[in-house]
C-alpha positions as CSV (number, residue, x, y, z in Angstrom):
1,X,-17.9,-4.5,6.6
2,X,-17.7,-8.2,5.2
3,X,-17.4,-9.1,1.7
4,X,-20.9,-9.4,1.2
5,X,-22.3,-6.5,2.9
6,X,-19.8,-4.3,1.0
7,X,-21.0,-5.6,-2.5
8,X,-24.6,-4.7,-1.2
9,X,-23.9,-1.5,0.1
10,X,-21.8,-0.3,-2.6
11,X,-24.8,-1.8,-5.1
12,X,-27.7,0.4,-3.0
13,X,-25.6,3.2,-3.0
14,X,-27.2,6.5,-4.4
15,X,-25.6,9.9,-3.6
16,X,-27.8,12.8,-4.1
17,X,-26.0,15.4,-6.6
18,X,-25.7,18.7,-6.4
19,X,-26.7,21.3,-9.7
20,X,-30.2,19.6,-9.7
21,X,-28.8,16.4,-11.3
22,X,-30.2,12.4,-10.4
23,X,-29.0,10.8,-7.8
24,X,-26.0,8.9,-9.2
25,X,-27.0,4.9,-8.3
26,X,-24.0,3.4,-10.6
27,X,-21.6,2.7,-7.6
28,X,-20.1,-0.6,-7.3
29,X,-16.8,-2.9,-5.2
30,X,-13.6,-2.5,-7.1
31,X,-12.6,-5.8,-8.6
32,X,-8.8,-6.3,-6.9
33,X,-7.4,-5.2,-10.2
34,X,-8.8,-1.8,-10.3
35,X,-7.9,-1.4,-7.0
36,X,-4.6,-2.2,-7.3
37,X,-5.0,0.2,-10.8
38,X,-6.2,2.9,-8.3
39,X,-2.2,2.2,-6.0
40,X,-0.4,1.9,-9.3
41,X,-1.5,5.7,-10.8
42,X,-1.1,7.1,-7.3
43,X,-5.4,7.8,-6.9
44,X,-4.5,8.0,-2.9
45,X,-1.8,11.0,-3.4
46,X,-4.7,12.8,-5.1
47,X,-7.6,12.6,-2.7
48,X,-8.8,14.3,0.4
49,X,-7.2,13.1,4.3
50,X,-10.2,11.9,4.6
51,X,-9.4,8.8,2.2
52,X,-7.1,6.6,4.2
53,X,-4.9,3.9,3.3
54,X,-3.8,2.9,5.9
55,X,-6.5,-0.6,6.0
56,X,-7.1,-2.9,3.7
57,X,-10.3,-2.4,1.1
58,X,-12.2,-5.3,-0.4
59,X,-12.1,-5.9,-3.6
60,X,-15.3,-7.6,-5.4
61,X,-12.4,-10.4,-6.7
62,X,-13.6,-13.9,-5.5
63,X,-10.6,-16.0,-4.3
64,X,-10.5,-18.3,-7.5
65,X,-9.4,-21.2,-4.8
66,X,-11.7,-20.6,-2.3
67,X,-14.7,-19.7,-2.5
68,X,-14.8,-18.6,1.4
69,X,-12.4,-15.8,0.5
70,X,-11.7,-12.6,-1.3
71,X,-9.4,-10.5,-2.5
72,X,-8.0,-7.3,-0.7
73,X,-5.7,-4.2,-1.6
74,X,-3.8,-2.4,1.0
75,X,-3.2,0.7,-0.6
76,X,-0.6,2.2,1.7
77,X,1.9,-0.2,-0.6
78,X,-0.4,-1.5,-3.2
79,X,-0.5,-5.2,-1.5
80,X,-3.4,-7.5,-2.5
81,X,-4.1,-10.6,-0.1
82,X,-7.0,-13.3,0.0
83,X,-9.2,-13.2,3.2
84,X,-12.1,-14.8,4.5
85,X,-15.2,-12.9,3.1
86,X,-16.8,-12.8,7.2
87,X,-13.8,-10.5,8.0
88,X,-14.0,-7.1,8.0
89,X,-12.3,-4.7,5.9
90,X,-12.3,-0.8,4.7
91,X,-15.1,-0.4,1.8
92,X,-14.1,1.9,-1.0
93,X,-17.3,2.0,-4.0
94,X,-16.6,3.4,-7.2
95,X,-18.4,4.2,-10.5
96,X,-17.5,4.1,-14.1
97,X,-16.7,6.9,-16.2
């Protein structure tokens, strides 16, 4: 997805919870920092196969020099770089604790 279609879908995301529990709706884009928070404490060694990290994720972190661009995280090494926000990239939403 492009930059702005992953802030959207992360923001209308609502997964249905097991236990008879609401719908949690509090999912959000990683800014670049948390994302490179998630490389740092090693949140890829911890999840399913499922979660690659082999692409590059967006981040919600607007390139401060551009305001075409965004920040990324490649989590395979913990990389960030700056892309164009039309590109596409891997989407990871998270919510707060």
């Amino acid at each position: 997805a492009d930059c702005g279609n992953a802030i959207n879908a992360c923001g209308t995301l609502s997964l249905a919870s097991t236990q008879g529990q609401s719908a949690k709706t509090d999912w959000y884009l990683p800014s670049q920092k948390e994302l490179d928070g998630a490389y740092i404490d090693g949140i890829y060694n911890q999840t399913t196969p499922a979660f690659t990290t082999t692409s590059y994720f967006w981040s919600s972190t607007e390139d401060a020099g551009n305001s075409a661009g965004a920040w990324r995280e490649y989590l395979g090494n913990g990389s960030p770089s700056n892309n164009n926000k039309t590109n596409s990239n891997a989407v990871r939403c998270v919510r707060r604790d």
